[in-house]
N, C-alpha and C positions, 0 to 999 in steps of 0.2 A: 504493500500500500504506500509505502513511504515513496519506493520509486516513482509511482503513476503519480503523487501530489507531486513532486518536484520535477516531472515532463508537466503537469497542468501549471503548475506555476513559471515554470520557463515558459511556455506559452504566451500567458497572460503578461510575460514582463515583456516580451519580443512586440507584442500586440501595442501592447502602452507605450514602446519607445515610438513604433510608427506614427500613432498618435502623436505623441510629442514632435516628432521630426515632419510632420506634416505641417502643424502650427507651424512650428517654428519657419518654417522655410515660406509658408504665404503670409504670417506678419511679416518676413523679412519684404515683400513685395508690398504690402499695404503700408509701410512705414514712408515708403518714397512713393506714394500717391502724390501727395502734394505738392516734393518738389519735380518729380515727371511734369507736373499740369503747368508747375510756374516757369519751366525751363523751355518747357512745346507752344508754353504761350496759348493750350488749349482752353478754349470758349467750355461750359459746360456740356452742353448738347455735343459736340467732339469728342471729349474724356468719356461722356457717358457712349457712346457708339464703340470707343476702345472699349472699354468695362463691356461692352457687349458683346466684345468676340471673345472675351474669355469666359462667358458665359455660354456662347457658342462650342466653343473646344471641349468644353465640361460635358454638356451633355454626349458628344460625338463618342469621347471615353466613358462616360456611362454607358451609351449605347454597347459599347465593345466589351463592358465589363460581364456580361453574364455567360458570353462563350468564353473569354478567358479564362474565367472561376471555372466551366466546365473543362477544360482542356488540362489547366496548368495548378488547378484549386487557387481559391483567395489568398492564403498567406502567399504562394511566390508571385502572384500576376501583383501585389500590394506592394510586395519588397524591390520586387525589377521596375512598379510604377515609380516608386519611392525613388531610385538611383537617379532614373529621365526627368524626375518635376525637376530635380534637385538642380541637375546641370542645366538644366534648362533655364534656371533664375535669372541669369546674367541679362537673358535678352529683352526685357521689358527695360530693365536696371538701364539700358544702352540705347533704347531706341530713339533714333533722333528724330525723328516724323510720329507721328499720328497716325497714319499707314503702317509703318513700322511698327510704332507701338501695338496697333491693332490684330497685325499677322505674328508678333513676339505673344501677345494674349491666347492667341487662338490654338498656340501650339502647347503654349505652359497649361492653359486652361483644360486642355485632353487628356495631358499625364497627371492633370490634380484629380477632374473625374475619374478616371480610370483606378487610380487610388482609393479617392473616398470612399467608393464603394466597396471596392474589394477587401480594405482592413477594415469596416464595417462587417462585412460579413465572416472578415476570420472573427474578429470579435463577437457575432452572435457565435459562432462554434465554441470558442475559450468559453466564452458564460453557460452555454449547455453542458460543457465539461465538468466546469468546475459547480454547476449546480445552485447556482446561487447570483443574485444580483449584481455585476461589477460594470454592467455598459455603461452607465454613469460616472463611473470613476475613469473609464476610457477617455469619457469627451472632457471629462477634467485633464487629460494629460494634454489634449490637442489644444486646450485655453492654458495651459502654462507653456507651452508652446507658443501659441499666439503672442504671450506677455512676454516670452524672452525676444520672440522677434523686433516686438516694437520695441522694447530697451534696447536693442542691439541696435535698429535703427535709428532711433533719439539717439544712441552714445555715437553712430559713424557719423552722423550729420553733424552734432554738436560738435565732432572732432575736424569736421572739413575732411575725411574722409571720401574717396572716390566713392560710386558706385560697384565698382569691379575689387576694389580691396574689399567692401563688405558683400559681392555674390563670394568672392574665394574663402574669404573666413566663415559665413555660412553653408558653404557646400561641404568643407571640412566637416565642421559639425554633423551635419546632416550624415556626410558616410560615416562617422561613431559610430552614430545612434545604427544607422542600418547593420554597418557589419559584428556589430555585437548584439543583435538582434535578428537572427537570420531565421528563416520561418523553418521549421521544424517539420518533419513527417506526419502525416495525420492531419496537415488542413486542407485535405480535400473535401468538397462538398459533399453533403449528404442527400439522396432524393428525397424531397419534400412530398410528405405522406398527402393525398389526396383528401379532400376536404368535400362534405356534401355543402350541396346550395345552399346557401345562408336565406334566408328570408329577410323579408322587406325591412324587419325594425333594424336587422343588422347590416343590410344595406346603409339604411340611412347611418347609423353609427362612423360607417367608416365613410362615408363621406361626410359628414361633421369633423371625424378626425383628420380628415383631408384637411377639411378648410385650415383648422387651425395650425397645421405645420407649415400649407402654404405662408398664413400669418404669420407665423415666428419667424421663419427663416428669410420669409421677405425683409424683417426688422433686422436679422442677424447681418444679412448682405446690406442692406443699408446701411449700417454702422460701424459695418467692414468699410468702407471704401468713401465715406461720407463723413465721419465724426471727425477726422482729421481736416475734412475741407471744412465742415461748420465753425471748429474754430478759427480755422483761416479768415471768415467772413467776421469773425469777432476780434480778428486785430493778432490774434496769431504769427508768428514766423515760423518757415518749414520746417527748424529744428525743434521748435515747442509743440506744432500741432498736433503727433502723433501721441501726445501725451492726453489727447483724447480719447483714442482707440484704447490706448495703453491702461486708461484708469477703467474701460467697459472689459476688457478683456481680464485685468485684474478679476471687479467685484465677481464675474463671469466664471472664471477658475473654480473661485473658493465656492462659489455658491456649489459648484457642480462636486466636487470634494464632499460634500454634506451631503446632496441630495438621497441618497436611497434614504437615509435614516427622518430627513424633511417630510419627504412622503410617507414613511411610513408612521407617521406623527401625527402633520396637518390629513394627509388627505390628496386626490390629486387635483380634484376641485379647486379646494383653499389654494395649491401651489401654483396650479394656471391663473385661475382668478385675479390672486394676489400678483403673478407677473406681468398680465396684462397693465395692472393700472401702476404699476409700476415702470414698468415701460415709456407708459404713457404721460405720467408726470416727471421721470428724469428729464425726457427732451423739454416738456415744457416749461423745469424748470433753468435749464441753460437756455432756452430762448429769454425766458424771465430775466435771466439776471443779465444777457449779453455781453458775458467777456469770457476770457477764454478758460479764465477757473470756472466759473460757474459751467459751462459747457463741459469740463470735463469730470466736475462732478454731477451732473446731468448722466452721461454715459456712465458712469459708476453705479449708478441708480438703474440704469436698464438694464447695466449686465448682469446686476444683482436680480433682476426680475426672470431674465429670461432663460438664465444658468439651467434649470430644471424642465421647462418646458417640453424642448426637444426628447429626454429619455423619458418622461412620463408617457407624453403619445405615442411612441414605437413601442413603450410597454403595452397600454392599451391595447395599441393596434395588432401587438404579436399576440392576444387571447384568441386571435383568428387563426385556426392551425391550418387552416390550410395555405397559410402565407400571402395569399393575395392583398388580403388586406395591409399586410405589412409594408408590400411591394409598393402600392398603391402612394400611399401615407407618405411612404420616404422617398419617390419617386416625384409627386405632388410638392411633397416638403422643401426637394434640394430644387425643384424652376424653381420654388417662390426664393430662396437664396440668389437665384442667378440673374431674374430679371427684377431683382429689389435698386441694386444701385443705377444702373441704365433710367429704368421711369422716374429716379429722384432727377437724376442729372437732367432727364425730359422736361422736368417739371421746374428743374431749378433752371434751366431757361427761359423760362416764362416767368417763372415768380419770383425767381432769387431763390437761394440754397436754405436761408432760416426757414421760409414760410413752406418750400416744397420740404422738409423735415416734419413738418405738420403731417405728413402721412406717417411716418412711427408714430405718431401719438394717436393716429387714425387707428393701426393696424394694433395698438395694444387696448383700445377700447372694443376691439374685434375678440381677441385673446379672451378680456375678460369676461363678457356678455355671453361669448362661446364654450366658456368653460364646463356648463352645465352636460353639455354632452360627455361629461366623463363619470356623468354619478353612475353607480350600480346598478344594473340592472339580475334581475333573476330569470332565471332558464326554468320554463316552467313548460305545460305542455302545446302551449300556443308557439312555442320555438323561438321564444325570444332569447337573445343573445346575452352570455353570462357575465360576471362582471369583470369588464378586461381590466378597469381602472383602479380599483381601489387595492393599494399599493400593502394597506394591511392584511387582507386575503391572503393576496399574492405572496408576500412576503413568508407568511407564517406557513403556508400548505408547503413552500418551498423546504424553509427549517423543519417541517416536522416528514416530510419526505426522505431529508437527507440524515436524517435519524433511524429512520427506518431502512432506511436503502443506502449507509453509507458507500457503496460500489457506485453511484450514478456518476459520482467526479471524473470517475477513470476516463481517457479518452479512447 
C-alpha cells in the first residue's frame, strides 16, 4: 500500500507542478500586456483583435486535445504541450506589429489550449486515484503560478529588463518544473462508462451550470488581460500596473488553497452567491475610488470572490456520470475565458476601459442571482437529478467510502 500512495502522490505533485508552470509562464505574458499596447501604440479595439487570436489558437488546441489524450493519454500530450507554450513565450514578448503580435497569439494561444485541457484531465484521473477532493488545490497551484509570473514581471520591468532576458529566465523555470515532473505510466485515459438520458430537470441543470462558468471565466479572462490596463487608465505606469493583476491573482491563490474545506462549510450556494457580489463590488469599488490603489485592491476583492467558483461547478457538473455534462460546463466555461477580454476591448472602444469594466460587475450580479441552480436536489422517482452541488454530501460519502474501501487510491 505504501508503494501505490507514493506513485499516487508522485502523480498528484507532477500534476500541481504543470499547474504551476502553466500560470506561471501566461502571467509571464499578461504582465507585458501593457507595455506590448504602449510600445505598438495599439488603439483598444487593435489589442482586443490581438487578444482575439489567442483566443482563437486556444480553442484550435482544445479542439486537438481529445485525440491527443486518446493517442498519447493526458499526462504526456500536457507535459510535451507544457515544453511548446513555454518556448513559444518569446514571441508575443517580441512582436513588433499588431499583425505580429496577433499570428505570435495564435500560435502561443494552441499550445496553452492544448495544455489546459489535457493537465485538467490528468488531474481528474490523480483525484479519482487518490479518492478524494484535490482539483481545487490544482487551480490553486496554477494562481500561485499566475502571482509568481506577475512578480517576475513587475521585478523585469521595474529593472529595465528586456523582454527576451525575462522569456529566457522564465522558460528556465518552466523546464524545472516540467522535467522534474515528468508524467508517469498510468495517465492514460479511461473509457467513460455510458450514461442513460438525463431528463428535462437535469437538462436544465446543466445548462444553468453552463451559464455560470460561461460567467466566471468571462470575468476570469477579463481580469486576465484588462486589470492591468484599468489601472493604466487611473494614472498607472507599465511597471506599476500589473500590480493589479498581481493583487487579483494573489487574493485568487489563497482563496483557492481553502476552498474544498469553504464549501464544505458554507455550502456551494453561499460560495457562488457570495463570489458573484463580490466580484461585482471589487471592480466597483476601484472604479469608486479611481487611482491605481484602489483598482488594485478592487481586483483583490474579485479574486477573492471568484477563487472557488470554477471547482464548485465542475464539481456539480461531474455528478453527471456520464461526462457530458462535465464536457459541456468546461467547454462553455473556457469560450466564456476567451472571448471575455476581446468584447471588453470592443466595448472599451466605445466607452473607455473604466465604464466597458462595468461588464464584470454585470457578469458577477449574473454569478450571484445564478447561484440558486446549485441547491440540492433529490432523485426520487420522477428522475430528477441528485445533488451534484452540495459539497457536504459529496465530501463525506467520499470519506466514508474510502474507509470502507481503502484500495480505491490505488491507480
Amino acid at each position: 500500500m505504501d508503494r501505490v500512495l507514493g506513485g499516487s502522490g508522485e502523480r498528484r505533485r507532477a500534476v500541481s507542478q504543470w499547474f504551476l508552470m502553466n500560470g506561471f509562464v501566461t502571467a509571464s505574458w499578461v504582465a507585458h500586456v501593457p507595455r506590448q499596447s504602449a510600445a505598438l501604440d495599439a488603439p483598444p479595439g487593435a489589442l482586443g483583435l490581438a487578444l482575439l487570436c489567442m483566443a482563437l489558437g486556444s480553442v484550435v488546441g482544445m479542439a486537438l486535445a481529445p485525440r491527443a489524450i486518446g493517442r498519447f493519454g493526458p499526462g504526456r500530450t500536457a507535459w510535451a504541450a507544457g515544453l511548446v507554450y513555454a518556448f513559444l513565450l518569446p514571441l508575443p514578448l517580441l512582436a513588433g506589429s499588431v499583425p505580429a503580435l496577433g499570428l505570435a497569439l495564435l500560435c502561443f494561444g494552441a499550445a496553452h489550449g492544448l495544455m489546459d485541457v489535457t493537465m485538467n484531465a490528468a488531474a481528474a484521473a490523480s483525484e479519482k486515484a487518490l479518492g478524494r477532493p484535490v482539483m481545487a488545490g490544482f487551480h490553486g497551484w496554477f494562481s500561485v503560478g499566475m502571482v509568481a509570473g506577475v512578480g517576475g514581471g513587475v521585478a523585469a520591468l521595474a529593472a529595465g529588463g528586456g523582454p527576451l532576458a525575462h522569456a529566457a529566465v522564465t522558460i528556465a523555470l518552466a523546464l524545472a518544473l516540467l522535467l522534474t515532473g515528468r508524467p508517469a505510466r498510468g495517465f492514460a485515459p479511461s473509457p467513460a462508462a455510458p450514461g442513460p438520458n438525463r431528463p428535462t430537470g437535469a437538462d436544465r441543470r446543466v445548462l444553468a451550470l453552463t451559464g455560470l462558468a460561461f460567467a466566471c471565466l468571462f470575468l476570469e479572462g477579463a481580469m486576465a488581460d484588462w486589470a492591468g490596463l484599468l489601472a493604466v487608465a487611473f494614472g498607472a505606469g507599465p511597471a506599476v500596473a500589473p500590480l493589479a493583476y498581481g493583487a487579483f491573482t494573489a487574493a485568487w491563490a489563497g482563496g483557492r488553497f481553502l476552498g474544498d474545506r469553504l464549501t464544505a462549510r458554507a455550502g456551494d450556494v453561499a460560495v457562488v452567491r457570495a463570489g458573484g457580489v463580490l466580484a461585482a463590488a471589487g471592480i466597483g469599488l476601484g472604479l469608486w475610488g479611481g487611482t491605481p490603489g484602489w483598482v488594485a485592491a478592487g481586483c483583490g476583492v474579485v479574486g477573492l470572490g471568484l477563487a472557488n467558483v470554477v471547482p464548485v461547478l465542475f464539481r456539480a457538473a461531474a455528478g453527471d456520470t456520464s461526462g457530458r455534462g462535465l464536457a459541456l460546463v468546461t467547454g462553455v466555461g473556457y469560450f466564456g475565458f476567451l472571448v471575455g477580454p476581446p468584447l471588453v476591448g470592443f466595448t472599451a472602444e466605445a466607452v473607455g476601459l473604466p465604464r466597458a469594466m462595468l461588464l464584470v460587475v454585470a457578469g458577477g450580479a449574473v454569478l450571484a442571482a445564478g447561484a440558486v441552480a446549485l441547491r440540492p436536489r433529490s432523485l426520487g422517482a420522477s428522475g430528477q437529478v441528485p445533488d451534484l452541488g452540495h459539497p457536504r454530501t459529496n465530501l463525506q460519502s467520499i470519506e466514508e467510502t474510502d474507509r470502507e474501501r481503502p484500495e480505491r487510491i490505488s491507480v
